[in-house]
Every structure is written in C-alpha cells, then in structure tokens.
C-alpha positions in Angstrom: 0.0 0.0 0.0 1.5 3.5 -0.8 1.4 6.3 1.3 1.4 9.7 0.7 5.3 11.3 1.8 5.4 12.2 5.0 2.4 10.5 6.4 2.4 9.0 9.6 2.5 5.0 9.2 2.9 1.9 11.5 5.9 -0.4 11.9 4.6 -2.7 8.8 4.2 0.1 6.9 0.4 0.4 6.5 -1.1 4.1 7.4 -2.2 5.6 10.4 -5.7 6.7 11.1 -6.2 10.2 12.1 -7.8 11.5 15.2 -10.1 13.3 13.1 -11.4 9.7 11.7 -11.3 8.1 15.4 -13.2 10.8 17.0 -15.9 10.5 14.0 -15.8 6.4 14.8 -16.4 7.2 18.6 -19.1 9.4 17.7 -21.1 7.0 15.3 -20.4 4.0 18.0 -21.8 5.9 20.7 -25.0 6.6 19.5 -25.5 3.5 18.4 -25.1 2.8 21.7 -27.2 5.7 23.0 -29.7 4.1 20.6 -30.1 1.1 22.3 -30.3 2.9 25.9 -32.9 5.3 24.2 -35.0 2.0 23.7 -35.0 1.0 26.7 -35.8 3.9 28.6 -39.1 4.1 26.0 -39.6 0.8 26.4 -39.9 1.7 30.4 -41.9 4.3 29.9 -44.2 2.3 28.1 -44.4 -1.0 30.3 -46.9 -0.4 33.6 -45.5 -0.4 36.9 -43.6 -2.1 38.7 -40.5 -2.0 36.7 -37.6 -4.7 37.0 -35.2 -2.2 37.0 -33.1 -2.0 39.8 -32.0 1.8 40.1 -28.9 0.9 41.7 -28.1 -0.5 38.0 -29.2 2.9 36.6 -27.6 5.0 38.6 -24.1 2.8 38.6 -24.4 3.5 34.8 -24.5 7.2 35.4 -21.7 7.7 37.2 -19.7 5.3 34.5 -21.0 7.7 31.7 -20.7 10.6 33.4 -17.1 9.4 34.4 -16.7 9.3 30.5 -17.8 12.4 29.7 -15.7 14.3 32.1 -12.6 12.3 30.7 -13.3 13.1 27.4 -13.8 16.9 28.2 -10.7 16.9 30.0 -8.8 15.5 26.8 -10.9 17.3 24.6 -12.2 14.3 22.6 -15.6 14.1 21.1 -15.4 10.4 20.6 -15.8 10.5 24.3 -17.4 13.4 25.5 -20.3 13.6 23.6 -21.8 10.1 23.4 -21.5 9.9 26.8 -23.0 13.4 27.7 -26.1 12.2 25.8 -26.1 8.5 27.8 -25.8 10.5 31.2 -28.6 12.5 30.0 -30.5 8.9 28.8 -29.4 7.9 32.6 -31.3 10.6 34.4 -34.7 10.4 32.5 -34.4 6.4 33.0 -33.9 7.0 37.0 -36.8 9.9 36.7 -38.8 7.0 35.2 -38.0 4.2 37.7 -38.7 6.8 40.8 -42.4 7.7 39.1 -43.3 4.5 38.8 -42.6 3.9 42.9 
C-alpha cells in the first residue's frame, strides 16, 4: 500500500488513522449505543409499573458515563465526551422513570 510522503504510518508500513477519523468512529459507535439505551428507557416508559429495573443499576451506569464524559472533556475528545453526555442525559430520565413509577 502506498502512502502519501510524509504521512504518519505503523511499523509494517500500513497508514495511520487520524484522530479526526477516530473521534468521528467514537461518535457514530456511541449513538449507536445511545440508541439502544434510548430503547430501553421508551420501552420503560411504556411498560406499567412495577418495573424490573433496579435503580442501583441505573444509577451505577451514570456515574460510568458521566465518568466518561468528564474524561473526554478533560482531553478534549468528542469520541468520548459527547456520546456519553447524551447516555448521562438517557441515565437521568431512565432513574426519573423508575422513581415515578414507585
């Protein structure tokens, strides 16, 4: 594979990704992943009380994202930061859910 001169490239040769690209990749993966909690928190909202969801599991979640977030603000990556401001977000409405239905 040729590379353009002067480009960063691994050991064998092949070319590196830029942040630019892994930051995009982080980005896309973790709204995927936002997807899925989005689901479930409609999914929640939808089902009567009471719910199986232990809030201990939602809010041990939070504090994981919201560990994330404040990583990725800190190294100013938005592969980090921003999927995981919008699952700390998901998080809260989840928990405001699970205490309603109490």
């Amino acid at each position: 594979m040729k590379t353009e001169p002067g480009a960063k490239t691994q050991p064998e040769g092949r070319p590196v990704m830029s942040d630019t690209v892994w930051d995009n990749l982080g980005v896309g993966f973790g709204c995927l992943a936002c997807a899925a909690i989005a689901h479930q928190v409609r999914e929640e909202w939808r089902t009567p009380p009471p719910s199986s969801v232990s809030l201990w599991f939602v809010g041990g979640f939070f504090f994981i994202y919201l560990f994330w977030f404040l990583y990725g603000v800190r190294f100013g990556r938005r592969g980090i930061w921003l999927p995981n401001a919008i699952a700390v977000v998901l998080q809260l409405v989840f928990a405001v859910i699970l205490l309603a239905k109490r």
